[in-house]
C-alpha angles and dihedrals in degrees: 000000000000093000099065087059097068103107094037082056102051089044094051090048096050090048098053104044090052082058101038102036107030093087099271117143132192136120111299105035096116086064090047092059094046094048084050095061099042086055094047087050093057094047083052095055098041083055096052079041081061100044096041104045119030123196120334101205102054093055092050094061097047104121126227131241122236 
């Protein structure tokens, strides 16, 4: 499931670090940051999820050998 959430991810991270990190401040911005890492974090993970474990469906059909 992780793994369809890459791109959401990325974009969430990049968002907010221009807001958190760029020199803004205003009430709030820890939050911000901290909301920027977790978010970097995920995209992280969903990318090992990726390179780890390829597609699900296509191992679950392979048929066995007798």
């Amino acid at each position: 499931m992780m793994k369809n959430y890459t791109i959401l991810f990325l974009i969430l991270a990049l968002i907010t670090g221009l807001i958190s990190f760029t020199g803004l401040r205003f009430d709030g911005i820890e939050v911000l940051r901290v909301l920027c890492l977790i978010f970097t974090d995920l995209f992280m993970v969903s990318l090992f999820a990726k390179a780890l474990f390829p597609d699900a469906e296509k191992l679950r059909f392979q048929k066995v050998k007798k």
